[in-house]
C-alpha positions in Angstrom: 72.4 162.5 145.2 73.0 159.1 143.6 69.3 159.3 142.0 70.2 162.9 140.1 73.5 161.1 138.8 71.6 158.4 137.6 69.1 160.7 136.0 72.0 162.6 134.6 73.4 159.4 132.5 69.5 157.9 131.8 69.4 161.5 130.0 72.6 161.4 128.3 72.3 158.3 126.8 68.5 159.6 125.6 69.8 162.3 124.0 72.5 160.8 122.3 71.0 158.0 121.1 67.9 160.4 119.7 70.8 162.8 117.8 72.4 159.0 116.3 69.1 158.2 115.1 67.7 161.6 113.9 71.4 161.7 112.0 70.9 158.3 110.5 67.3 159.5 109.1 68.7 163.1 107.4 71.5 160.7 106.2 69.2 157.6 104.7 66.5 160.2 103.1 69.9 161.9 101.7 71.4 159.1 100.4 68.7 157.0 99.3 68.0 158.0 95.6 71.7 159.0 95.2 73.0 156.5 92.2 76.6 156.3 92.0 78.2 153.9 89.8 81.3 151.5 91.2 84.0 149.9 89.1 84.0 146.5 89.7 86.7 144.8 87.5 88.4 145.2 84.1 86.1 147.9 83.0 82.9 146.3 84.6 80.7 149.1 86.4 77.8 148.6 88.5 75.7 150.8 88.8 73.6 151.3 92.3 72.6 153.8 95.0 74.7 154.8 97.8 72.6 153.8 100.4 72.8 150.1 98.7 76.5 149.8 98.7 76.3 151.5 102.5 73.9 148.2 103.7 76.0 145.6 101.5 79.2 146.7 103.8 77.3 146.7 106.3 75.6 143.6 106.3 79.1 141.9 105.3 81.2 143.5 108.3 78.3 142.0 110.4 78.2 138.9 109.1 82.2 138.8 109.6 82.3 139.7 112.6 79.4 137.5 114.1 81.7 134.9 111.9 84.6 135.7 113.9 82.9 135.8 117.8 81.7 132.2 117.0 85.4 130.9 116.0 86.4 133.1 119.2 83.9 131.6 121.1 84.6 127.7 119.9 88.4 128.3 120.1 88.1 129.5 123.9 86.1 126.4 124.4 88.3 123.6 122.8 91.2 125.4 125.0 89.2 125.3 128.2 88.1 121.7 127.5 91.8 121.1 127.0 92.7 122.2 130.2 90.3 120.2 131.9 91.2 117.0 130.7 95.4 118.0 131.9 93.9 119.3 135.1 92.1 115.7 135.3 95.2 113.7 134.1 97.5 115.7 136.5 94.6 115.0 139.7 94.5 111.0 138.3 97.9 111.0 137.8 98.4 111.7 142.1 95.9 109.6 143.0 97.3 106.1 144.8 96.9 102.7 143.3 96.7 99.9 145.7 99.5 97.3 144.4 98.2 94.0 142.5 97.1 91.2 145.0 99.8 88.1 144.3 98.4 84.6 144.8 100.9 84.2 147.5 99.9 87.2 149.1 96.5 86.4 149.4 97.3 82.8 150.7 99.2 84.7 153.4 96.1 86.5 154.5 93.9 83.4 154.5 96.3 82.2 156.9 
């Protein structure tokens, strides 16, 4: 039973992933001669295809948000690292010092 529900979801995802793909082709043959023309500023117009501006976004929402998982990442390090060195304060802060040796008390023990 387990292997047929396995089956089940391997063939799911296959077919979804085929009808993401086969929409993606339809929609870059569609779109890939298309010109459309944006306004950029003050009367400035660039003019392009659609399926150009489509990548730029794209590319630039990846690109942020690869930006953003590496300051994620860094910040979750520099706060783990921070709690390492309290955790390592708060373990050398209990640990026992043996008191400073006096001359007088080590001419008691020679003795």
């Amino acid at each position: 039973m387990d292997n047929l529900w396995l089956k089940i979801k391997i063939w799911t995802k296959v077919v979804i992933i085929s009808v993401v793909v086969i929409f993606l082709l339809i929609f870059v043959m569609e779109n890939a001669n298309k010109e459309i023309t944006i306004w950029w500023w003050f009367g400035r117009e660039v003019a392009t295809t659609a399926l150009m501006l489509i990548g730029t976004l794209l590319v630039r929402v990846a690109a942020k948000t690869m930006r953003q998982v590496r300051e994620l990442k860094q910040h979750n390090a520099n706060l783990q690292m921070r709690q390492d060195v309290a955790e390592i304060k708060t373990k050398a802060a209990m640990l026992q010092t043996k008191p400073p040796i006096t001359p007088s008390d080590a001419a008691n023990k020679g003795n």
